[in-house]
C-alpha positions as CSV (number, residue, x, y, z in Angstrom):
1,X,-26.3,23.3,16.0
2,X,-25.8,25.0,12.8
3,X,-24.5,28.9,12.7
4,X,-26.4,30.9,10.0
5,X,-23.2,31.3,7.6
6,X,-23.2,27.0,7.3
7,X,-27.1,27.8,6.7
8,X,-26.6,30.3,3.8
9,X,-23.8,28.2,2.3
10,X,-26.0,25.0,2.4
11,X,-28.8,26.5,0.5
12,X,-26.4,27.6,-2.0
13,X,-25.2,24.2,-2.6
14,X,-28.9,22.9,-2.7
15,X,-29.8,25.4,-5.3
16,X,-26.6,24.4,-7.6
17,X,-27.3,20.8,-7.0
18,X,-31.0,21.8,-8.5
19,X,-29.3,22.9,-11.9
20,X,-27.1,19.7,-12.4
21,X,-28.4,16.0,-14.3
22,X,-29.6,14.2,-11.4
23,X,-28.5,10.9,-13.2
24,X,-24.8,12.7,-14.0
25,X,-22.1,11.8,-11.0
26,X,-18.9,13.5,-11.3
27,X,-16.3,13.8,-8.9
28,X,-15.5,17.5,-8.9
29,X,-12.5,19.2,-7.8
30,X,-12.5,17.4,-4.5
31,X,-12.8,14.2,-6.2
32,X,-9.5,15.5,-7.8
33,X,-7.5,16.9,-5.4
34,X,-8.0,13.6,-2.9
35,X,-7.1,11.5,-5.8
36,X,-3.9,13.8,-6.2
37,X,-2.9,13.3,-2.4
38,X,-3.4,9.8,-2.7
39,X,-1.0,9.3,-5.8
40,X,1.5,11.1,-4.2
41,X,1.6,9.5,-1.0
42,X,1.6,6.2,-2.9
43,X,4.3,7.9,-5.0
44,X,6.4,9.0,-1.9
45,X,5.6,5.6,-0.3
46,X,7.4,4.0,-3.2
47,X,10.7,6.1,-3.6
48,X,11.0,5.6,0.6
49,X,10.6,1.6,-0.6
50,X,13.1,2.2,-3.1
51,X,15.4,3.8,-0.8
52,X,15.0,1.4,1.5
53,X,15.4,-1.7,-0.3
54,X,18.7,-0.8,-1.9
55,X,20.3,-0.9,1.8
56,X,19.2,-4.4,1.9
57,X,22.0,-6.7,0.9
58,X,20.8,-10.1,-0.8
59,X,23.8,-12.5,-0.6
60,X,23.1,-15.1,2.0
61,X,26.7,-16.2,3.8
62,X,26.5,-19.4,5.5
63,X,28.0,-19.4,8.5
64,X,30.5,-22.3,9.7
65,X,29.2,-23.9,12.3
66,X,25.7,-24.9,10.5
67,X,27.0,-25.4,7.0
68,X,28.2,-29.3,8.4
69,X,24.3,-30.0,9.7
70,X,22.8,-28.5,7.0
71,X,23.8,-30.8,4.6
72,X,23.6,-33.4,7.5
73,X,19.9,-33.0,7.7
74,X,19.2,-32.7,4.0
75,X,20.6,-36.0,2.8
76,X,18.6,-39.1,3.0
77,X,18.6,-41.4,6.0
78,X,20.4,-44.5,5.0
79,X,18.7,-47.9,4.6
80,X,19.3,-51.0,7.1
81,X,20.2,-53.9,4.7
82,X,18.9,-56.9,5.5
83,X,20.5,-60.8,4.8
């Protein structure tokens, strides 16, 4: 149910929306400020990333017991000859 103050304040907004080009769309200042919140969560997003990734250490060390049956089960399977 609507209160009379969200009454008055939507016939203010359908008498403004009167004056504006119905073929103009613009985005407005909410368009704005959402755009705004959304670049600097993906901003904030990106230096936590950042952060994140530089505690990440890239050098792979083999250990010893697998570094034998690695190798073992990349190299070809040798032939039978046959006489």
């Amino acid at each position: 149910m609507m209160s009379a103050t969200s009454t008055l304040a939507l016939t203010h907004f359908v008498t403004l929306a009167d004056s504006f080009d119905k073929d103009k769309v613009t985005p407005g200042v909410l368009g704005f400020i959402v755009f705004a919140v959304i670049g600097g969560a993906v901003w904030l997003l990106m230096k936590s990333m950042n952060k994140q990734m530089k505690k990440v250490d890239f050098e792979e060390q083999p250990e010893e017991g697998d570094a034998g049956t690695a190798t073992a089960a990349s190299a070809p399977a040798p032939t039978p000859k046959t006489s």
